[in-house]
N, CA, C and O atoms as a GROMACS GRO file, in nm:
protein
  364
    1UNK      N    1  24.116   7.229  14.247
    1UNK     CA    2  24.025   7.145  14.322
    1UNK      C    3  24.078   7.133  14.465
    1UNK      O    4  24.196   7.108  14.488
    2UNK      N    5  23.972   7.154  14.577
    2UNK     CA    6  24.058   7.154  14.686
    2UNK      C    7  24.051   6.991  14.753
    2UNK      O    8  23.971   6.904  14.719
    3UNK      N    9  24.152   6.981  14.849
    3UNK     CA   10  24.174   6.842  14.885
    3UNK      C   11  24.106   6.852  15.050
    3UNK      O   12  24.080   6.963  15.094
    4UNK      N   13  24.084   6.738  15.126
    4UNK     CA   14  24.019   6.751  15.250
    4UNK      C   15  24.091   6.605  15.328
    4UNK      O   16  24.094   6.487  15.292
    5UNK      N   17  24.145   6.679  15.457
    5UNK     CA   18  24.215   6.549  15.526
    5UNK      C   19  24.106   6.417  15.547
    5UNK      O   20  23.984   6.430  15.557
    6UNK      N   21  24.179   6.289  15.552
    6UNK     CA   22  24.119   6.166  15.559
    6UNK      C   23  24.035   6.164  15.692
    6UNK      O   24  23.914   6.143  15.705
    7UNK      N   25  24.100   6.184  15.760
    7UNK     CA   26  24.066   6.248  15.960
    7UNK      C   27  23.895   6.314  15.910
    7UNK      O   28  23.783   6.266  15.894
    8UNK      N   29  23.955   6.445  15.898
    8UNK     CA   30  23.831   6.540  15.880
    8UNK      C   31  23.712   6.428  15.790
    8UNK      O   32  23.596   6.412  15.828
    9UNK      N   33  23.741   6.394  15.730
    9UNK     CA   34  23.633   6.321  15.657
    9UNK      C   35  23.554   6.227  15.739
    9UNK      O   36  23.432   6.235  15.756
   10UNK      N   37  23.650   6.118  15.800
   10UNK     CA   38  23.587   6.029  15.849
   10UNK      C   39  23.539   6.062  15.956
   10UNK      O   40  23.454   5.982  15.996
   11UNK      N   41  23.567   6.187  16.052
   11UNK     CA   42  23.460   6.229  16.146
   11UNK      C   43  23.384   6.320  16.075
   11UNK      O   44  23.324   6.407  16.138
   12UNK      N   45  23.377   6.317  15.970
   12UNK     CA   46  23.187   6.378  15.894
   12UNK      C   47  23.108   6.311  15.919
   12UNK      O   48  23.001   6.322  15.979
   13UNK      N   49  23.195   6.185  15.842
   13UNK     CA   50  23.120   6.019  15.837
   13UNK      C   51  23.043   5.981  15.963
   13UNK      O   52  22.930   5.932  15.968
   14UNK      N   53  23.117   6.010  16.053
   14UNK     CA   54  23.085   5.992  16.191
   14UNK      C   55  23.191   5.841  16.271
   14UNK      O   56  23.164   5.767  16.366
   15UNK      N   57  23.310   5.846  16.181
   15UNK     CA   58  23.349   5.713  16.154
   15UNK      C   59  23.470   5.733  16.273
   15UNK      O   60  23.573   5.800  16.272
   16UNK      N   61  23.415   5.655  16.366
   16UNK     CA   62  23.576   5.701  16.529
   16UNK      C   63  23.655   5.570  16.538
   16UNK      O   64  23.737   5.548  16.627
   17UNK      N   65  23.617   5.470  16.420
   17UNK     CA   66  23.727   5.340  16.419
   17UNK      C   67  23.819   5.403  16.372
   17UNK      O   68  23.788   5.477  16.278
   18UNK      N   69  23.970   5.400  16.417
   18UNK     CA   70  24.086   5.375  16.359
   18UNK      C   71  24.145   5.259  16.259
   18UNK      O   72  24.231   5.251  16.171
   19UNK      N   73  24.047   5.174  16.325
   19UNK     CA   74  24.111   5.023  16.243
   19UNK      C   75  24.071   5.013  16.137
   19UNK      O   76  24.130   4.947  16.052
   20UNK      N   77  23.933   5.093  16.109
   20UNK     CA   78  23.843   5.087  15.966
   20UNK      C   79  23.952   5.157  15.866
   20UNK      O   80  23.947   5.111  15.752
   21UNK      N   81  24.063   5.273  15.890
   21UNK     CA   82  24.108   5.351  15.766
   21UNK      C   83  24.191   5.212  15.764
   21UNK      O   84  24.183   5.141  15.664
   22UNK      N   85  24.280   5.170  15.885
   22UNK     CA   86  24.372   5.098  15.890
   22UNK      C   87  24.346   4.994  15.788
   22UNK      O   88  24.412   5.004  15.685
   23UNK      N   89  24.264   4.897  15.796
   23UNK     CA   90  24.184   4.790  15.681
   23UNK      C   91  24.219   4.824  15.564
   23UNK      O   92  24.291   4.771  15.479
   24UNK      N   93  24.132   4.961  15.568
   24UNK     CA   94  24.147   4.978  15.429
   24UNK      C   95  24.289   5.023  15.388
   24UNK      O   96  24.338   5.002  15.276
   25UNK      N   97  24.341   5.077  15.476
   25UNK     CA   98  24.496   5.073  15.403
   25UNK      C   99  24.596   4.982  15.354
   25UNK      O  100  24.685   4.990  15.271
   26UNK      N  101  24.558   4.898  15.425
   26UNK     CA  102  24.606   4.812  15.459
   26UNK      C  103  24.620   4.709  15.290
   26UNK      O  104  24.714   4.637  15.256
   27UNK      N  105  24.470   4.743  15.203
   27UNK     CA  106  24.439   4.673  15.126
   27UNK      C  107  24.470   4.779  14.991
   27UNK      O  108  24.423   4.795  14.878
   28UNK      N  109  24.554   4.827  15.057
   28UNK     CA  110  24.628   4.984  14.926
   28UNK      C  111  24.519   5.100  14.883
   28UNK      O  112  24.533   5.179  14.789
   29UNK      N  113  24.425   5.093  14.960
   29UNK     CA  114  24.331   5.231  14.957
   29UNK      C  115  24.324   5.350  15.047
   29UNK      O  116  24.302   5.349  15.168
   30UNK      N  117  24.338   5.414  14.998
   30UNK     CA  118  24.306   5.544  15.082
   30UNK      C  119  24.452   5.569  15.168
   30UNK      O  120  24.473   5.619  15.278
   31UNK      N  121  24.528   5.520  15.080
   31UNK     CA  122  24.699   5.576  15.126
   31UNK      C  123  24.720   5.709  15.139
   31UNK      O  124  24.799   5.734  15.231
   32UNK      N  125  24.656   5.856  15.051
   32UNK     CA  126  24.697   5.964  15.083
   32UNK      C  127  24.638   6.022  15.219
   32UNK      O  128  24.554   5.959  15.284
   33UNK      N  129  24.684   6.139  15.256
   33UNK     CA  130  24.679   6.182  15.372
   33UNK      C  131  24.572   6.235  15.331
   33UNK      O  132  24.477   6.203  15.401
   34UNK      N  133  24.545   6.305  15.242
   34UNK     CA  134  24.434   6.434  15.187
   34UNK      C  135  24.386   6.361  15.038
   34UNK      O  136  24.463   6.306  14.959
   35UNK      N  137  24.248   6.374  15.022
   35UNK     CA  138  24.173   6.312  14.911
   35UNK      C  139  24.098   6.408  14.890
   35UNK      O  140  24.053   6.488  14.972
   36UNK      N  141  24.075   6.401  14.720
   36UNK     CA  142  24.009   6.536  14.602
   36UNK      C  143  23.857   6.478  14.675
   36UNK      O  144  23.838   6.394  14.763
   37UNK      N  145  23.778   6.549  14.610
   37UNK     CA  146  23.665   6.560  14.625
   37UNK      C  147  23.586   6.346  14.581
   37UNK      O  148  23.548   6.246  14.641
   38UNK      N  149  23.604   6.392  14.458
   38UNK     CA  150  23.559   6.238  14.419
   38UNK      C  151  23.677   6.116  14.520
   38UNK      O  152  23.600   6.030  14.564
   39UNK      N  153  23.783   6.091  14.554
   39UNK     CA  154  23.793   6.041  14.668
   39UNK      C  155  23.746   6.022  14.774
   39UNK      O  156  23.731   5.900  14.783
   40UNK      N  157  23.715   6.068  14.860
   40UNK     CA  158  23.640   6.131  14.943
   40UNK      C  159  23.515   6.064  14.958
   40UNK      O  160  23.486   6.005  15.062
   41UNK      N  161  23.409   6.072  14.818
   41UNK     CA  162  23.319   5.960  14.805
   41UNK      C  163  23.315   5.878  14.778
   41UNK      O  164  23.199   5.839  14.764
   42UNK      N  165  23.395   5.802  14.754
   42UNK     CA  166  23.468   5.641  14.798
   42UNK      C  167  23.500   5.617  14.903
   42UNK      O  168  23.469   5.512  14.959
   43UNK      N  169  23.577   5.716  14.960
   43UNK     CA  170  23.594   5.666  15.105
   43UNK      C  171  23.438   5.675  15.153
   43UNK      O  172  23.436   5.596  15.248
   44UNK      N  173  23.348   5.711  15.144
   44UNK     CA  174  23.216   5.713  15.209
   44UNK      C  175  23.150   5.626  15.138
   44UNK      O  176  23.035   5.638  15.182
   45UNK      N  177  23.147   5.532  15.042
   45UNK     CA  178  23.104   5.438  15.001
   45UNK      C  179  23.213   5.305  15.083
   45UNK      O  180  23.180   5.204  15.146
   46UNK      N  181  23.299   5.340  15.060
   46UNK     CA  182  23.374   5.237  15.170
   46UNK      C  183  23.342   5.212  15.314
   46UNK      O  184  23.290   5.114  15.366
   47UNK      N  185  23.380   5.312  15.362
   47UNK     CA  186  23.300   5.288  15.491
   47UNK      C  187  23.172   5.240  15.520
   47UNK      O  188  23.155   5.170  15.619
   48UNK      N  189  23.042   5.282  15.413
   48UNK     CA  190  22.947   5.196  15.445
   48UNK      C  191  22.914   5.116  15.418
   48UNK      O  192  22.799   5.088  15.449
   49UNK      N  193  23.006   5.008  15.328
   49UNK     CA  194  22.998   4.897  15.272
   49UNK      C  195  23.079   4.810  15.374
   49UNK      O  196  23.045   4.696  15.406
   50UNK      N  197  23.178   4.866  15.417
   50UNK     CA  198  23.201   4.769  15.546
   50UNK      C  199  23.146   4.791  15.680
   50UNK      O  200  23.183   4.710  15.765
   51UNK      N  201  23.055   4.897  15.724
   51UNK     CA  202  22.978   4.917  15.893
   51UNK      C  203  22.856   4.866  15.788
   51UNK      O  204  22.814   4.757  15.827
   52UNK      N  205  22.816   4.893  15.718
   52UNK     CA  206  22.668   4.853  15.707
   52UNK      C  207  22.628   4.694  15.629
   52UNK      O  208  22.532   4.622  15.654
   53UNK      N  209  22.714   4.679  15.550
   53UNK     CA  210  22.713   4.552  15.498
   53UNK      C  211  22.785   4.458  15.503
   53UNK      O  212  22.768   4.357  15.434
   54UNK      N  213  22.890   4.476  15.596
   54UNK     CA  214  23.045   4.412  15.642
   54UNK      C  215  23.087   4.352  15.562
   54UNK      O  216  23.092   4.230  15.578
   55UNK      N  217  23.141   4.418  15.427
   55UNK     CA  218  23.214   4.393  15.335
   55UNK      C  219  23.392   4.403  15.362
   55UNK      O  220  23.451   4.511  15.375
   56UNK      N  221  23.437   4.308  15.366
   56UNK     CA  222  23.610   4.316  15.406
   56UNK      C  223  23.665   4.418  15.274
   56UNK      O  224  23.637   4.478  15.170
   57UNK      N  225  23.763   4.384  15.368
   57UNK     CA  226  23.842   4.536  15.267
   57UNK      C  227  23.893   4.513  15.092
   57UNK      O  228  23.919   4.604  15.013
   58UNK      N  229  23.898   4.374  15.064
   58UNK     CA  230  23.934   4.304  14.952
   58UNK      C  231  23.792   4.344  14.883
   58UNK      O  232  23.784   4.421  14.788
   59UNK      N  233  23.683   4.282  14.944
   59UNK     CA  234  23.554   4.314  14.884
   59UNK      C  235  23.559   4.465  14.860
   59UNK      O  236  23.582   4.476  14.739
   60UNK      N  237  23.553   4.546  14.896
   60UNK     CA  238  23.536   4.681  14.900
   60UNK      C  239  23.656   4.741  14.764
   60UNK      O  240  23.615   4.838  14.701
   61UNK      N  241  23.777   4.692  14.730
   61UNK     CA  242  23.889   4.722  14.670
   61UNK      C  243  23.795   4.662  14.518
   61UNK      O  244  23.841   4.705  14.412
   62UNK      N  245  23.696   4.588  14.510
   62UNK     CA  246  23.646   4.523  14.419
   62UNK      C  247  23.530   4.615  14.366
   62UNK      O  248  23.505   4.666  14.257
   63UNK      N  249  23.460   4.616  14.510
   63UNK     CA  250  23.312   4.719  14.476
   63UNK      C  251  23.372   4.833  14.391
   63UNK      O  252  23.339   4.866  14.277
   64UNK      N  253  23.475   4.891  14.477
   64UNK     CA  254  23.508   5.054  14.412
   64UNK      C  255  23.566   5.078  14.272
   64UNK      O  256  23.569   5.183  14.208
   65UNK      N  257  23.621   4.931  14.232
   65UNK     CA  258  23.670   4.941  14.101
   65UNK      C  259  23.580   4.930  14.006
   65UNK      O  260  23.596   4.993  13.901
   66UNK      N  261  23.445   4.829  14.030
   66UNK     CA  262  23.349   4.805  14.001
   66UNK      C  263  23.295   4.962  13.993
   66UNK      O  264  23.298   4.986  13.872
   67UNK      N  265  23.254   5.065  14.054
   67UNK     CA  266  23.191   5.135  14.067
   67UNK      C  267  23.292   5.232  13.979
   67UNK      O  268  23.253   5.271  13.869
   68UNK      N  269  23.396   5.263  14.018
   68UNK     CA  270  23.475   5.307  13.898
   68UNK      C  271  23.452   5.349  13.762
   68UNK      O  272  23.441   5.462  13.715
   69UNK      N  273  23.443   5.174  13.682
   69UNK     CA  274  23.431   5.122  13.547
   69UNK      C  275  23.271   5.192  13.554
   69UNK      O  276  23.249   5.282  13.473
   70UNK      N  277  23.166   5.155  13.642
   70UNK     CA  278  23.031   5.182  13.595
   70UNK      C  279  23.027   5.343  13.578
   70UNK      O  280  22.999   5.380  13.464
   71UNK      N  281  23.046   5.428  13.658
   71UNK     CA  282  23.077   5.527  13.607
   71UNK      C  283  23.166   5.575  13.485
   71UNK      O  284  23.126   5.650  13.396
   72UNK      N  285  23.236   5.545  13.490
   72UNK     CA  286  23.310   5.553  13.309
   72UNK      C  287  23.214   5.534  13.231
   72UNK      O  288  23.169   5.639  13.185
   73UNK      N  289  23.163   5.442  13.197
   73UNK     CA  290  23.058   5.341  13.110
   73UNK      C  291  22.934   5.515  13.127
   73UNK      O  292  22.922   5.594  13.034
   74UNK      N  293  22.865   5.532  13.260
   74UNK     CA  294  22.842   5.611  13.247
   74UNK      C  295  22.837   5.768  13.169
   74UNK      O  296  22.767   5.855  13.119
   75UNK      N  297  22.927   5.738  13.193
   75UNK     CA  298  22.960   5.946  13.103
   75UNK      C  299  23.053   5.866  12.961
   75UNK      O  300  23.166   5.908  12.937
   76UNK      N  301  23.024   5.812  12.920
   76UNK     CA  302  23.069   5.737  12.782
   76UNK      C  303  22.903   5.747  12.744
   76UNK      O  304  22.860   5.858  12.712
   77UNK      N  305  22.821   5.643  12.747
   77UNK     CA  306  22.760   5.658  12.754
   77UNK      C  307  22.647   5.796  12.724
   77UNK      O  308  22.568   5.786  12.630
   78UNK      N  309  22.648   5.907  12.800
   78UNK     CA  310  22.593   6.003  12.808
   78UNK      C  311  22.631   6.124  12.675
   78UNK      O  312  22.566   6.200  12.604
   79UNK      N  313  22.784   6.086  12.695
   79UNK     CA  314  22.835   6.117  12.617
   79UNK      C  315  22.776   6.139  12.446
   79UNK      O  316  22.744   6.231  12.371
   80UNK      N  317  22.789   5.979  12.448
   80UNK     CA  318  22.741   5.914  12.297
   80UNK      C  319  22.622   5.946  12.292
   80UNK      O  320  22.597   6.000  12.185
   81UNK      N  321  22.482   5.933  12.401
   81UNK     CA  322  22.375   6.026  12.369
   81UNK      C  323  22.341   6.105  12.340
   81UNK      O  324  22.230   6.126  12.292
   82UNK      N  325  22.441   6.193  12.363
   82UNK     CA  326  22.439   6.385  12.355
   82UNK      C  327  22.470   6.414  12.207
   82UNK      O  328  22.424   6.502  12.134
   83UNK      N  329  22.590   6.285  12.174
   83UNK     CA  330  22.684   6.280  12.015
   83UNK      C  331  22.515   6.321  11.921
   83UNK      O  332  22.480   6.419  11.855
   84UNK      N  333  22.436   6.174  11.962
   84UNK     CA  334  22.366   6.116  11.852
   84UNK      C  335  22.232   6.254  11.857
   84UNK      O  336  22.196   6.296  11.747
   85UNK      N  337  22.170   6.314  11.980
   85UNK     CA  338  22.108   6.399  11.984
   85UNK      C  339  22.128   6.534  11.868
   85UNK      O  340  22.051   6.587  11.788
   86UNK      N  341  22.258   6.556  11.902
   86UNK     CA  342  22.312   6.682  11.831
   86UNK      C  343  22.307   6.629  11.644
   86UNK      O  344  22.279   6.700  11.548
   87UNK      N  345  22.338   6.518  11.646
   87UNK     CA  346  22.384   6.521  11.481
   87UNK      C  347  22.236   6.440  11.442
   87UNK      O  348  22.238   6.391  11.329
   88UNK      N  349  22.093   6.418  11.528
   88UNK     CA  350  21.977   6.406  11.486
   88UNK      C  351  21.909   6.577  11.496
   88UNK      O  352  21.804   6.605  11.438
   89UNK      N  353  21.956   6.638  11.545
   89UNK     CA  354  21.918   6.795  11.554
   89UNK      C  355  21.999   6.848  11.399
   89UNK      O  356  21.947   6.945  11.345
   90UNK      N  357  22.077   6.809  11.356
   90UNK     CA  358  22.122   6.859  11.231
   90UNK      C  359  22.077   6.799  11.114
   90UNK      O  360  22.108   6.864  11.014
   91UNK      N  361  22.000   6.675  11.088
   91UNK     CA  362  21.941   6.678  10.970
   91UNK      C  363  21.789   6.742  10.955
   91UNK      O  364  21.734   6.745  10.845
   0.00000   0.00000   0.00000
């Protein structure tokens, strides 16, 4: 999986605050230099949860864990649908 610098990202974002990674570092996120792919879209859910909805960085450390768990739940979930599909396809 390839990794993509924090820099490079946040000028995708279009994001030219310094203080915004800073925040968030600040609040133990987004410590590596280079983030996988699914990183990456957290940091872009981060960022627009604090320019667009001015969510502080505590809030945001909350959303993402939140968003985290719902995804898990997700593909659990999907999972167990696919289970029950397949073993209603076998009787």
């Amino acid at each position: 999986m390839s990794r993509a610098r924090v820099e490079e990202i946040l000028r995708f974002l279009g994001v030219d605050d310094p203080e915004l990674l800073a925040l968030l570092r600040r609040e133990g996120l987004f410590l590596e230099d280079e983030l996988e792919a699914e990183e990456a879209e957290e940091l872009r859910v981060a960022t627009t949860l604090v320019r667009e909805l001015g969510v502080n960085a505590a809030g945001v450390e909350v959303a993402l864990h939140m968003r985290r768990r719902l995804l898990v739940l997700e593909r659990r979930m999907t999972a167990t649908l696919q289970q029950l599909l397949e073993e209603r396809g076998r009787r």
